[in-house]
C-alpha positions as YAML, in Angstrom:
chain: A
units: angstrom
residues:
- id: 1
  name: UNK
  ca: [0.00, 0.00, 0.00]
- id: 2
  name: UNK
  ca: [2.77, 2.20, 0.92]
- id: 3
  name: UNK
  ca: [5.00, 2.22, -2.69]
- id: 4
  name: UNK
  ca: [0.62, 2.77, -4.36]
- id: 5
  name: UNK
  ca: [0.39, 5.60, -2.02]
- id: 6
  name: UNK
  ca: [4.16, 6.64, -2.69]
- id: 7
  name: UNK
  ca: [3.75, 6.18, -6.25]
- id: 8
  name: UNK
  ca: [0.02, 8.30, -6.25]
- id: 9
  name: UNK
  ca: [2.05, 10.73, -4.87]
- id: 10
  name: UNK
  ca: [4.56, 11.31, -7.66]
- id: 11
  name: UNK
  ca: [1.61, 11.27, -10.28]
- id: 12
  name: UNK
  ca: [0.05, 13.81, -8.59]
- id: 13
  name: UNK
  ca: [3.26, 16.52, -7.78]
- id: 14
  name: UNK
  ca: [4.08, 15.35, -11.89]
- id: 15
  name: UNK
  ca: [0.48, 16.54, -12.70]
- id: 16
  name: UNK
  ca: [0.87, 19.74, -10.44]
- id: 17
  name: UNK
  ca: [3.82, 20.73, -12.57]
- id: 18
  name: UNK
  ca: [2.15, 20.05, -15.44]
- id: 19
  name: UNK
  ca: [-0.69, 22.22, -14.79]
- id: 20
  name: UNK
  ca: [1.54, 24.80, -13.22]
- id: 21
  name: UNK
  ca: [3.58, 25.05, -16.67]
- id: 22
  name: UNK
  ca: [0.36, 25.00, -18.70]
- id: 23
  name: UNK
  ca: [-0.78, 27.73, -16.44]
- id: 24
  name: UNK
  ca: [2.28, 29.66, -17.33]
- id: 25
  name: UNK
  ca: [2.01, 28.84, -21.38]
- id: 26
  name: UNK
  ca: [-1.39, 30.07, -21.09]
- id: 27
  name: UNK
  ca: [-0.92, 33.43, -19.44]
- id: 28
  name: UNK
  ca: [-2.38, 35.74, -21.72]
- id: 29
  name: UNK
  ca: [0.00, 38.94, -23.36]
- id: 30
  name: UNK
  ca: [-0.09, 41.95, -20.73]
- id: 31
  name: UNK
  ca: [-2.88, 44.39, -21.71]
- id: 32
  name: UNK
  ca: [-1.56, 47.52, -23.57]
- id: 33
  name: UNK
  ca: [-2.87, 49.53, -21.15]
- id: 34
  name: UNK
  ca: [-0.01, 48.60, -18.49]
- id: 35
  name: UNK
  ca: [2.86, 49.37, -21.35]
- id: 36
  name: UNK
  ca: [4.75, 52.47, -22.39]
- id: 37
  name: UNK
  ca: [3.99, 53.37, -25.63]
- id: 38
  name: UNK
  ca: [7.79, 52.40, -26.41]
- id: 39
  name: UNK
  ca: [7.63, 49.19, -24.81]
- id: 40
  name: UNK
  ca: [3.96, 48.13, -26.98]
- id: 41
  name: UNK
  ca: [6.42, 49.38, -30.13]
- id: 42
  name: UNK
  ca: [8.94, 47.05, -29.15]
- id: 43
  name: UNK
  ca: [6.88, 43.86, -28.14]
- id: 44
  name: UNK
  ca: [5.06, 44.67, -31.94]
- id: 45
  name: UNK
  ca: [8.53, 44.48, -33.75]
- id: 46
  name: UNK
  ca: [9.94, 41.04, -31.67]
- id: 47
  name: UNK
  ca: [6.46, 39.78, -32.30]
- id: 48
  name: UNK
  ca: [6.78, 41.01, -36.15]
- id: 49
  name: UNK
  ca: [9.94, 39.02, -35.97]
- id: 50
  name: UNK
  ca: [9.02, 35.93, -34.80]
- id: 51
  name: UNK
  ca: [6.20, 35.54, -37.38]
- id: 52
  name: UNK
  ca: [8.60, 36.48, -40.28]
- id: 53
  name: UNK
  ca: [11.14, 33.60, -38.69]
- id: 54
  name: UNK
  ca: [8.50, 31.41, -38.78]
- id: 55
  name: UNK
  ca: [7.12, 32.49, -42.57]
- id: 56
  name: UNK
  ca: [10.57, 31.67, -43.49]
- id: 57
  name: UNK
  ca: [11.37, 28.58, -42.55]
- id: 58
  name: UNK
  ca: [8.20, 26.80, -43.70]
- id: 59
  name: UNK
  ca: [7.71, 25.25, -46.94]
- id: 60
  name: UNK
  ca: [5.24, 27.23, -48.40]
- id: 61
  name: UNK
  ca: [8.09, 30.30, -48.44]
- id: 62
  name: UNK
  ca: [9.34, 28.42, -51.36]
- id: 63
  name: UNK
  ca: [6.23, 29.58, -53.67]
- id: 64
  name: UNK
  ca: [7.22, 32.99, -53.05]
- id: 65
  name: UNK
  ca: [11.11, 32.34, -54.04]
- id: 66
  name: UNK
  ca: [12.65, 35.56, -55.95]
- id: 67
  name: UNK
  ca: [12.98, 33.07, -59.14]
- id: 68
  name: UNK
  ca: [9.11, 32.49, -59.39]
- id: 69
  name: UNK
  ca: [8.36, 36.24, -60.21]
- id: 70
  name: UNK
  ca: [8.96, 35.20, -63.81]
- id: 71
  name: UNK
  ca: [5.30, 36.28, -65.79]
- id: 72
  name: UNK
  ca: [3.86, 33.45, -67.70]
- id: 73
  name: UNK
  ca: [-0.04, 33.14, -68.10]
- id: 74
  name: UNK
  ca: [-2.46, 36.06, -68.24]
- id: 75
  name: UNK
  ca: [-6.08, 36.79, -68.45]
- id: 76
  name: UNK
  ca: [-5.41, 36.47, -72.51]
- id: 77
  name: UNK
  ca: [-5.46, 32.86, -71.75]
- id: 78
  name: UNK
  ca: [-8.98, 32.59, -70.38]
- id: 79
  name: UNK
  ca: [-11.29, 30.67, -71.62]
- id: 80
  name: UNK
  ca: [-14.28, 32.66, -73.31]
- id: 81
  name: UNK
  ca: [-17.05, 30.68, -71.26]
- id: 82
  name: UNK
  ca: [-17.54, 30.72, -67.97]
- id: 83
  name: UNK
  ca: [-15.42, 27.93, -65.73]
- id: 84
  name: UNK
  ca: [-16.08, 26.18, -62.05]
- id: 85
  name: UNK
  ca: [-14.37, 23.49, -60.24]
- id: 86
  name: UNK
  ca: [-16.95, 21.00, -61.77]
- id: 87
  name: UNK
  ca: [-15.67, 21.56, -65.00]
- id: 88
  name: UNK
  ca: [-11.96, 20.69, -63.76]
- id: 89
  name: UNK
  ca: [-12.29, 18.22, -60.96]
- id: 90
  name: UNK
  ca: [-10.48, 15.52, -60.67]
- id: 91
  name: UNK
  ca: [-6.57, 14.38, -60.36]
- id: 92
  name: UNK
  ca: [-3.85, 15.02, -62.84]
- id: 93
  name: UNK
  ca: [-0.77, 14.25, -63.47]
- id: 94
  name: UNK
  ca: [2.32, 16.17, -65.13]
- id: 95
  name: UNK
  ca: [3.18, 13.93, -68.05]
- id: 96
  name: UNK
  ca: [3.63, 15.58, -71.49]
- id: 97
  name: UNK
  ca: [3.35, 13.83, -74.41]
- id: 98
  name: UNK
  ca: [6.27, 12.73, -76.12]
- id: 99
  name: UNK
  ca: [5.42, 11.34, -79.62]
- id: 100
  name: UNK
  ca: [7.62, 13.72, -81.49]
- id: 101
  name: UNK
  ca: [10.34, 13.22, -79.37]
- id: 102
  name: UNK
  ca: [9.93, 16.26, -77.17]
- id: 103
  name: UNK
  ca: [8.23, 19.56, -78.13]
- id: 104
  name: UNK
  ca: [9.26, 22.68, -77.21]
- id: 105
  name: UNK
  ca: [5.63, 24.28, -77.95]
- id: 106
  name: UNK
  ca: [2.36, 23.22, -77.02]
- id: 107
  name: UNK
  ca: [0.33, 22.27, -80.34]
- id: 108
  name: UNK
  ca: [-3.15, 21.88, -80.32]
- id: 109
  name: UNK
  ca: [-5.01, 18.83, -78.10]
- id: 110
  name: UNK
  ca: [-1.66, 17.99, -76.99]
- id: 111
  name: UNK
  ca: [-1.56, 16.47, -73.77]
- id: 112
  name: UNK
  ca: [0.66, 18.07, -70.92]
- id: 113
  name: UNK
  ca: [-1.46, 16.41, -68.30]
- id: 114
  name: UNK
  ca: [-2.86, 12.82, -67.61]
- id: 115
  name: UNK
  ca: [-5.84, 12.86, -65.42]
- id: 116
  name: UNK
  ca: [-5.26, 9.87, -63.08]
- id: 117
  name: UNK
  ca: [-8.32, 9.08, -60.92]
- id: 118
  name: UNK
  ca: [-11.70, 11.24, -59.68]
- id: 119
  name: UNK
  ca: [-12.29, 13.46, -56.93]
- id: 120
  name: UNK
  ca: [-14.42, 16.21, -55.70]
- id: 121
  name: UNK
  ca: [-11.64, 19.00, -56.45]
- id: 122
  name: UNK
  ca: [-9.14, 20.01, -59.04]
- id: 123
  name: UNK
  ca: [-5.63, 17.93, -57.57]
- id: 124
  name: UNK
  ca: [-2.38, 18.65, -60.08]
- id: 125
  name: UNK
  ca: [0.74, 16.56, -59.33]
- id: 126
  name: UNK
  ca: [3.58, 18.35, -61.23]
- id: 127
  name: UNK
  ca: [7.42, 19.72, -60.59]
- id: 128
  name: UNK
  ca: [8.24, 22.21, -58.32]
- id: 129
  name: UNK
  ca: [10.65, 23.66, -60.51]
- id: 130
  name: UNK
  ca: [7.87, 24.26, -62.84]
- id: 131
  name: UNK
  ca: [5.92, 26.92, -60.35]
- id: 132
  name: UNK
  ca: [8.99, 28.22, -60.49]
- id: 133
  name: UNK
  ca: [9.61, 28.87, -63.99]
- id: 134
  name: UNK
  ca: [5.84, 28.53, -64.85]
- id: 135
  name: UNK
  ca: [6.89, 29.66, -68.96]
- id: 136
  name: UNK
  ca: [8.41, 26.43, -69.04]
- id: 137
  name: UNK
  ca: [5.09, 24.36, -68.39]
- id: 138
  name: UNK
  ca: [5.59, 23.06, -71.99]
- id: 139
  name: UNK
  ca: [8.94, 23.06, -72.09]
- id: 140
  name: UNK
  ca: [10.31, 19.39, -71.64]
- id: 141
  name: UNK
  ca: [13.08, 17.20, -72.25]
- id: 142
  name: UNK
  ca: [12.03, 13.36, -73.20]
- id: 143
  name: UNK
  ca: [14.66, 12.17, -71.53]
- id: 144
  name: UNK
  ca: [14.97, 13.90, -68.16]
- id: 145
  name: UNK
  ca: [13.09, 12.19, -65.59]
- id: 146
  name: UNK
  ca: [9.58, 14.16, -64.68]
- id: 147
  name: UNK
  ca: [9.50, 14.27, -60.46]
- id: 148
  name: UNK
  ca: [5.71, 15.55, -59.80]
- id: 149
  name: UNK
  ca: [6.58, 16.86, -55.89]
- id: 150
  name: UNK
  ca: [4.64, 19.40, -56.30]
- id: 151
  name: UNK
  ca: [0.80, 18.76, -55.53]
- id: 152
  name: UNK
  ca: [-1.81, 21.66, -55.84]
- id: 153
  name: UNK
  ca: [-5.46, 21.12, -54.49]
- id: 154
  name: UNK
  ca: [-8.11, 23.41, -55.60]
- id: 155
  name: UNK
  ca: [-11.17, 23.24, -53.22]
- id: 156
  name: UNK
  ca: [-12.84, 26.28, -54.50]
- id: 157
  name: UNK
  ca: [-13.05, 27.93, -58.39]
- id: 158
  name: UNK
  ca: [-15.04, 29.87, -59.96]
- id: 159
  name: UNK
  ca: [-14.35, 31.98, -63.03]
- id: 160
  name: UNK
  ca: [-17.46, 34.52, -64.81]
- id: 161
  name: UNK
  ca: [-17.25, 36.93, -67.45]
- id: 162
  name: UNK
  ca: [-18.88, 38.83, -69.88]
- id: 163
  name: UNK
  ca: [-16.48, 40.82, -72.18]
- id: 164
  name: UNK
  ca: [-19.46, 42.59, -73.49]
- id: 165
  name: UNK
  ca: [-20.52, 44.07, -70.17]
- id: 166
  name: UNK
  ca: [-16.86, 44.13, -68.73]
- id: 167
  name: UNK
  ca: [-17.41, 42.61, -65.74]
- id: 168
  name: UNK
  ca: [-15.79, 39.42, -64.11]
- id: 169
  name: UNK
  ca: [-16.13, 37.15, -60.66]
- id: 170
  name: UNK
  ca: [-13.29, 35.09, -59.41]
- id: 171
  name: UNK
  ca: [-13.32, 33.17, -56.34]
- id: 172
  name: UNK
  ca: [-10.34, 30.73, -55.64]
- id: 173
  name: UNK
  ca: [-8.84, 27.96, -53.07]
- id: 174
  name: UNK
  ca: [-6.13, 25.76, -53.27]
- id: 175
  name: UNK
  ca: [-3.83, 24.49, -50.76]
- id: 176
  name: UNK
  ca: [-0.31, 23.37, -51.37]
- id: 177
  name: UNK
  ca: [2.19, 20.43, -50.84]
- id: 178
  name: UNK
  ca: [5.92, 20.40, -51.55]
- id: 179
  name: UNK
  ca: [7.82, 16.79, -51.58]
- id: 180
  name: UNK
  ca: [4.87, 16.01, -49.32]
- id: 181
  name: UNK
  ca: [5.22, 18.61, -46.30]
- id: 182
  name: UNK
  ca: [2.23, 21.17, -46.03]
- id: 183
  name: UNK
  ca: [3.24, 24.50, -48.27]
- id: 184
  name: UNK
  ca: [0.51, 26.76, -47.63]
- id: 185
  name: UNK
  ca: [-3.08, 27.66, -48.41]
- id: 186
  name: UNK
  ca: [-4.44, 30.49, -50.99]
- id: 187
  name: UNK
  ca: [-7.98, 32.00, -50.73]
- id: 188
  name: UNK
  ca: [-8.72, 34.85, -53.94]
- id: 189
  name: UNK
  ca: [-12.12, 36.66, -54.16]
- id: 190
  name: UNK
  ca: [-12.14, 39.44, -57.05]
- id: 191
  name: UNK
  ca: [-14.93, 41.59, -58.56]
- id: 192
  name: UNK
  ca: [-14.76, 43.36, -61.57]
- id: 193
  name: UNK
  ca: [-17.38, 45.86, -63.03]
- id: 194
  name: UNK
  ca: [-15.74, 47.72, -65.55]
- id: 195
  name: UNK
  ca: [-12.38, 49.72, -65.87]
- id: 196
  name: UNK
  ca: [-13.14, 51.37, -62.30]
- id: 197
  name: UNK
  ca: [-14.91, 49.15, -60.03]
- id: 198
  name: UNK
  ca: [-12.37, 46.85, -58.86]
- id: 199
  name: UNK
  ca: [-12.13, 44.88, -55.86]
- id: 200
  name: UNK
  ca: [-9.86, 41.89, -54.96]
- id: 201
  name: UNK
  ca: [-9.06, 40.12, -51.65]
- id: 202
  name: UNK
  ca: [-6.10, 37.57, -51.97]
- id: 203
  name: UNK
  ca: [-4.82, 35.97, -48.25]
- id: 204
  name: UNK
  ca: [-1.70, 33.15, -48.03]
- id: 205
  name: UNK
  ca: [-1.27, 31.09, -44.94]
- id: 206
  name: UNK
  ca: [2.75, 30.01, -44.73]
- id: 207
  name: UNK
  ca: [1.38, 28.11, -41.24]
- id: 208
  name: UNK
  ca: [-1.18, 27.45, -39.47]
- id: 209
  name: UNK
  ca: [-0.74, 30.60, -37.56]
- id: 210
  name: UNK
  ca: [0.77, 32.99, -39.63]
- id: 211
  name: UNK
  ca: [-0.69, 34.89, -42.44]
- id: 212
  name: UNK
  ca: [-0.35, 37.62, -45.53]
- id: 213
  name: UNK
  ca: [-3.37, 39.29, -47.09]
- id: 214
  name: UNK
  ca: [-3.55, 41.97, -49.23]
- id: 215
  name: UNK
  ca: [-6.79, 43.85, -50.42]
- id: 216
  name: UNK
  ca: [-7.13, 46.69, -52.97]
- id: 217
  name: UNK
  ca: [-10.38, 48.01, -54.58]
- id: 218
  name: UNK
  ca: [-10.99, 51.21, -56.76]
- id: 219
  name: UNK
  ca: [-14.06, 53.05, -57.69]
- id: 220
  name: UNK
  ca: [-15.04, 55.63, -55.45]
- id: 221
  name: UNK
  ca: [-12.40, 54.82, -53.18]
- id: 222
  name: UNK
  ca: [-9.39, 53.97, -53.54]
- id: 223
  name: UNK
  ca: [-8.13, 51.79, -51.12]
- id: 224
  name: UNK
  ca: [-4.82, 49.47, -50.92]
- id: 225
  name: UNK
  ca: [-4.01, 47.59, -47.86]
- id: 226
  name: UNK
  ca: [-1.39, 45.03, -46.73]
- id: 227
  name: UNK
  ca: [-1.20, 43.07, -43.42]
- id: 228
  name: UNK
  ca: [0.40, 40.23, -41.65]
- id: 229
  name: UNK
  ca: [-2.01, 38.25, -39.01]
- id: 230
  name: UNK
  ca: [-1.97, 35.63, -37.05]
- id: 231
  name: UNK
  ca: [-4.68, 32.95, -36.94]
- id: 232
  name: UNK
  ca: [-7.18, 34.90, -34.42]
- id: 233
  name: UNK
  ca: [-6.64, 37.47, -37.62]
- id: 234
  name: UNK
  ca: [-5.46, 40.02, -34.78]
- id: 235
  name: UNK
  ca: [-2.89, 42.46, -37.32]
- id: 236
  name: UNK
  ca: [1.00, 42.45, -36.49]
- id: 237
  name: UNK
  ca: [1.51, 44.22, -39.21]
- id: 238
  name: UNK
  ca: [-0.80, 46.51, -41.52]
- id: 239
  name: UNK
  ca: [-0.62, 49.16, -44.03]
- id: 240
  name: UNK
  ca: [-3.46, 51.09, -45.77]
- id: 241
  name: UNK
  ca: [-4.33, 53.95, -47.77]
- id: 242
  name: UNK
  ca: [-7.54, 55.29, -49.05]
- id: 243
  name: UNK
  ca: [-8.48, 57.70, -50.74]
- id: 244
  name: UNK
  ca: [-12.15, 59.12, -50.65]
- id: 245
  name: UNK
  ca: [-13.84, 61.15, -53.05]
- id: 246
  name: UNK
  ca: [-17.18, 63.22, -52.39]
- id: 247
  name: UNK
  ca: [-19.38, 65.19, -54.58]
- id: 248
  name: UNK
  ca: [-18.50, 66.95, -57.80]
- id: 249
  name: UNK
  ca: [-17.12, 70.29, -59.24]
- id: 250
  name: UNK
  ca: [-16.83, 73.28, -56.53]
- id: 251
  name: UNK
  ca: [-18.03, 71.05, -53.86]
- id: 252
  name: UNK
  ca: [-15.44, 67.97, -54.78]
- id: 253
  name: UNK
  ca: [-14.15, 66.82, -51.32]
- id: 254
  name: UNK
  ca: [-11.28, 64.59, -51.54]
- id: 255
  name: UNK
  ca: [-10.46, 62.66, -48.02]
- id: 256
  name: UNK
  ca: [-7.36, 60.81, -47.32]
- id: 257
  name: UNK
  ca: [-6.32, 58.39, -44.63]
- id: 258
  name: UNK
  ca: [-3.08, 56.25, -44.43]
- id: 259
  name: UNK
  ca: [-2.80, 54.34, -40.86]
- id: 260
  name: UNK
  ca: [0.31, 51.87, -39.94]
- id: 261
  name: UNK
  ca: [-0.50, 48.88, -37.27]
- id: 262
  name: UNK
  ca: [2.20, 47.18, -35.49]
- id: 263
  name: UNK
  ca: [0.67, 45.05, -32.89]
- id: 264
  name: UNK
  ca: [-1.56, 47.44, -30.78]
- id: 265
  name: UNK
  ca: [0.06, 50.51, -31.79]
- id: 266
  name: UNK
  ca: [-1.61, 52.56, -34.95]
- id: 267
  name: UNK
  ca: [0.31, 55.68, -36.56]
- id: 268
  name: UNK
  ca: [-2.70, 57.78, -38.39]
- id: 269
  name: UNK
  ca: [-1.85, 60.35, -41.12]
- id: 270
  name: UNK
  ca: [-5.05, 62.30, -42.19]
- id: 271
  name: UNK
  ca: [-5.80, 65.95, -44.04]
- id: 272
  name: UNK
  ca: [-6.85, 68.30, -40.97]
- id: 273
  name: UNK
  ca: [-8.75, 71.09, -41.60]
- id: 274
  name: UNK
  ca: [-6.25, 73.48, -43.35]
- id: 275
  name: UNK
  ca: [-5.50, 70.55, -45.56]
- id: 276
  name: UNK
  ca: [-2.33, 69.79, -44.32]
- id: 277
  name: UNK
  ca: [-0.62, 66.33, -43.72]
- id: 278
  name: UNK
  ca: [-1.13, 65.74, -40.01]
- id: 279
  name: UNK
  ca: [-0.06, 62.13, -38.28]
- id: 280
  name: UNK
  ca: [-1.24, 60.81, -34.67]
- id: 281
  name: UNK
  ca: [-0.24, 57.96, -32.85]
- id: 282
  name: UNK
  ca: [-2.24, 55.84, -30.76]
- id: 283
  name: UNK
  ca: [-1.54, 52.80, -28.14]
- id: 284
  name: UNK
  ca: [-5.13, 50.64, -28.31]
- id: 285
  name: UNK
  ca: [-7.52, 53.44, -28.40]
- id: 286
  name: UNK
  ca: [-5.62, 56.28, -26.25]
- id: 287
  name: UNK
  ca: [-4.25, 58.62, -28.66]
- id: 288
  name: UNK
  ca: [-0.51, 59.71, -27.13]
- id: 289
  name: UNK
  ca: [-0.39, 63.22, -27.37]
- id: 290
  name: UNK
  ca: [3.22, 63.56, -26.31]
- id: 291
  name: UNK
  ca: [4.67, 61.43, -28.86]
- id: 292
  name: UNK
  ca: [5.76, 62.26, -32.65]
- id: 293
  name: UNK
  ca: [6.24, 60.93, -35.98]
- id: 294
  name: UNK
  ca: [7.91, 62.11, -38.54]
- id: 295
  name: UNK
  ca: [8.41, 60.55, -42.20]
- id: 296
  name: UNK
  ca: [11.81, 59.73, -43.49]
- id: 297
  name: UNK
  ca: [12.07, 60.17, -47.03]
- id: 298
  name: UNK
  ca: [14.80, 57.62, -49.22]
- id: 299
  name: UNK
  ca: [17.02, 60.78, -50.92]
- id: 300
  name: UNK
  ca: [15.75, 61.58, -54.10]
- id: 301
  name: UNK
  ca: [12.72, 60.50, -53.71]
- id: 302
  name: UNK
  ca: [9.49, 62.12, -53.66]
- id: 303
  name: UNK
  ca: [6.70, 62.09, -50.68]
- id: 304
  name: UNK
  ca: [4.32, 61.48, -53.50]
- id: 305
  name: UNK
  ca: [6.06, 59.09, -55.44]
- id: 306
  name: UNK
  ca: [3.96, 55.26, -55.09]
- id: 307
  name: UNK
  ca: [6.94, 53.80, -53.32]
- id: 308
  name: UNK
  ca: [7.11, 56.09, -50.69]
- id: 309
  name: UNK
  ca: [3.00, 55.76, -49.58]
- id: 310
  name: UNK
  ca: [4.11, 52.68, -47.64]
- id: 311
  name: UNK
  ca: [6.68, 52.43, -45.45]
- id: 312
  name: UNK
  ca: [7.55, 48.79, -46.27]
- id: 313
  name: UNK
  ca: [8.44, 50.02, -49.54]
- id: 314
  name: UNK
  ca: [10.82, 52.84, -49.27]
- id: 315
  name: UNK
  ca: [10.29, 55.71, -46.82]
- id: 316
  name: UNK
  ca: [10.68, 55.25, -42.87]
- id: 317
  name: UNK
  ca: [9.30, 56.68, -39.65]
- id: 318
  name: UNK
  ca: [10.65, 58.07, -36.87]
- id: 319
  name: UNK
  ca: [9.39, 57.68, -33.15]
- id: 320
  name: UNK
  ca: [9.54, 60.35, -30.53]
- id: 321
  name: UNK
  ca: [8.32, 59.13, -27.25]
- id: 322
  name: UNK
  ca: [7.64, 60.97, -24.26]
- id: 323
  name: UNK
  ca: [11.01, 60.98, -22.46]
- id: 324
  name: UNK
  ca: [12.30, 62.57, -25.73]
- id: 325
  name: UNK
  ca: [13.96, 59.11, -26.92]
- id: 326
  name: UNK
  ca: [13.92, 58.07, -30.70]
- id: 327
  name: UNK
  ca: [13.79, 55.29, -32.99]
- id: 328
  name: UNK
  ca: [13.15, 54.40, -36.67]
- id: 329
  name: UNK
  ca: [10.95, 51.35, -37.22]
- id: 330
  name: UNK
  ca: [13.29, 50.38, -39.97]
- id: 331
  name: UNK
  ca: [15.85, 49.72, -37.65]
- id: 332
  name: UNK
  ca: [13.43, 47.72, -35.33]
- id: 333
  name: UNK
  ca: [11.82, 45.60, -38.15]
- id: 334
  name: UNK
  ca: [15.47, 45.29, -39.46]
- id: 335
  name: UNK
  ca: [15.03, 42.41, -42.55]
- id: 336
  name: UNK
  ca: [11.76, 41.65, -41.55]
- id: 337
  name: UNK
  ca: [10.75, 44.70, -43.98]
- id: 338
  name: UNK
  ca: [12.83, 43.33, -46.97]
- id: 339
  name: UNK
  ca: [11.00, 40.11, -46.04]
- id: 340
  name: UNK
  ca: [7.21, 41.94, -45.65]
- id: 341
  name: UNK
  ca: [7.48, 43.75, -48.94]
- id: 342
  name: UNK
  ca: [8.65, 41.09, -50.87]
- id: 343
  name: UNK
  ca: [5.50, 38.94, -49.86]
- id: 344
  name: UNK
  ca: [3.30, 41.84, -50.40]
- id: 345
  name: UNK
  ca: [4.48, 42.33, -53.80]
- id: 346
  name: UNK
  ca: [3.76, 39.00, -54.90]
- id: 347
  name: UNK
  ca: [0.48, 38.67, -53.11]
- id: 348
  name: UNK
  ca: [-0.59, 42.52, -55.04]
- id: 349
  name: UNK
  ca: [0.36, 41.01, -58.47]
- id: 350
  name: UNK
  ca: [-1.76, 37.45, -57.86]
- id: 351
  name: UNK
  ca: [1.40, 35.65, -58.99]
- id: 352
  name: UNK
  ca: [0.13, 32.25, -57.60]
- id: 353
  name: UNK
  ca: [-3.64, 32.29, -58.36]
- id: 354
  name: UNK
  ca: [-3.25, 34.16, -62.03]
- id: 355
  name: UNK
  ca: [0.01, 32.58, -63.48]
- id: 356
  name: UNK
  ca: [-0.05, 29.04, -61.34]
- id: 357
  name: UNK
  ca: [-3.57, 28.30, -60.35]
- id: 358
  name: UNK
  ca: [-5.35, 29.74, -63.53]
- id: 359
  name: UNK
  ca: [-2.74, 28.47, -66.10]
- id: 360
  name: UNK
  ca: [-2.87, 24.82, -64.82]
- id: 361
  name: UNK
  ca: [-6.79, 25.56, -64.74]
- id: 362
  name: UNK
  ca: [-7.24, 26.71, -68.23]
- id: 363
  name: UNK
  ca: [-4.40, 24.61, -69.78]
- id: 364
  name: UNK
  ca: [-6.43, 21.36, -68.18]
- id: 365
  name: UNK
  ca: [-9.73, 22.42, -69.20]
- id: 366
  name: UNK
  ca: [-8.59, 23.11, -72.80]
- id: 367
  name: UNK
  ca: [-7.55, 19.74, -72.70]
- id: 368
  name: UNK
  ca: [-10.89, 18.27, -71.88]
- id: 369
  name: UNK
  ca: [-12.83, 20.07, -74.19]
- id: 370
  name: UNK
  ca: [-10.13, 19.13, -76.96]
- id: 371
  name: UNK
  ca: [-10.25, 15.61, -76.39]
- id: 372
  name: UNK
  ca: [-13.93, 16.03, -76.44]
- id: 373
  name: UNK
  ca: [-14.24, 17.61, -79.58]
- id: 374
  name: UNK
  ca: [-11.79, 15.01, -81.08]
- id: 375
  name: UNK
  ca: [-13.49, 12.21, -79.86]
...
């Protein structure tokens, strides 16, 4: 009874540790409220850090490797009807035809992929290299050995247009898989209606708790907007500008807003009343009246040149805080900025969805419909 008792005992000190360090993992962040506005700045940047660590050491960093800005595919491609996963679904396989001993072109109903089996969404097996180089989809040699470890899964796609009425709908999801290790997951929703009523929304997740998105839409406002989240979507990082405009002729009101997040700290640059640049800062809610910002320009460049509207782009910002102590955020983001605009970049120009997703899409259903028509 004595080494059950004994032993009863040691489970339950092992299970009071266990709880205590749970306890301790669990103890939420310390409410802004109780931090200096220059200790919320620098909990913002390590936390900024971490995520960008974490961005790059995953697979799905890959897709967004410098080589893979290459162009190849554009809306030219589409096809002139309109296009959903239905049409598409199934599993294919990256194996181009070789009956003329390797082409260099693709000529018309030949086959660059092999559909291998059914399912309920559009699954591509193909090289990695090839997202990489995505002009070289039909560029192949015979006798080089084909290695599909690269596996795409569309879960969502939808493609409507009217060329007439120049307007278009495109809503997208595919996940990613590289040499069989999760590389990331792609949403796209964009809205066209006309030459100036735009909207997209594109979002990548490298992990399962880190995140880039990117919005922009233009009509009557004019609004850009890039962010880094985590998965409770709470913004470690996050630019936008907007730009409002209001009636017509003499009583034309243009209004302007550009606001910086990093963590729970918000710089605000706005037209006051004498329509003059004016920028606040705020930790949470509480604007700090005691603290200043001030915009570093790049030399040579101007305030109004497009680089220089975001600061992960080109210009920088200086801190005061209330003690009369300075800092650029450059210096605290360091290479996470390199990192941030890189990934914005790519997200902005739909590399992934318009010259990956949609050229494997339309190059597949082309296919179908050939073989159809031939048989």
């Amino acid at each position: 009874m004595k080494k059950i008792a004994s032993y009863g005992w040691f489970i339950l000190v092992i299970a009071l540790l266990v709880g205590a360090c749970e306890g301790v993992n669990e103890e939420p962040n310390p409410d802004v409220s109780d931090l200096s506005l220059e200790e919320a700045v620098n909990g913002a940047a390590l936390n900024i850090d971490a995520a960008v660590e974490d961005i790059e050491a995953s697979y799905a960093y890959q897709l967004f490797a410098t080589q893979a800005r290459t162009k190849g595919g554009s809306e030219e491609d589409a096809p002139t009807a309109n296009m959903y996963l239905e049409d598409i679904m199934g599993v294919y396989e990256y194996a181009p035809s070789d009956d003329d001993g390797g082409s260099k072109t693709q000529s018309k109903c030949e086959s660059i992929f092999k559909r291998t089996g059914d399912s309920e969404w559009l699954v591509v097996y193909m090289p990695f290299e090839k997202l990489l180089q995505p002009k070289q989809l039909f560029e192949y040699d015979s006798e080089s050995e084909i290695v599909n470890n690269l596996m795409i899964n569309t879960t969502e796609y939808l493609y409507e247009s009217s060329q007439k009425e120049k307007w278009m709908k495109y809503n997208l999801a595919s996940n990613f898989m590289v040499d069989e290790e999760y590389a990331g997951h792609l949403w796209v929703q964009e809205e066209k209606q006309g030459f100036l009523n735009v909207k997209n929304s594109s979002k990548f997740g490298f992990t399962d708790e880190h995140f880039i998105k990117v919005m922009t839409q233009f009509n009557d406002t004019l609004l850009i907007s890039y962010g880094l989240e985590n998965a409770n979507e709470e913004k470690l990082y996050c630019e936008t500008i907007s730009f409002v405009l209001s009636g017509l002729g003499q009583n034309a009101n243009l209004q302007f807003a550009y606001e910086m997040q990093i963590g729970d700290v918000r710089i605000v640059k706005t037209l006051d009343e004498e329509v003059q640049l004016v920028y606040h800062i705020y930790k949470g809610d509480v604007l700090q009246e005691n603290a200043m910002v001030e915009v570093i320009m790049p030399e040579g460049e101007s305030a109004t040149s497009y680089n220089c509207l975001f600061m992960h782009n080109n210009k920088d910002l200086k801190i005061t805080f209330d003690d009369e102590s300075e800092v650029l955020l450059s210096d605290l983001l360091g290479d996470s900025q390199d990192v941030l605009s890189g990934l914005f970049s790519t997200m902005k120009d739909m590399y992934l969805s318009k010259v990956i997703v949609n050229h494997l899409a339309w190059t597949i259903y082309a296919e179908q419909n050939c073989d159809d028509d031939e048989g």
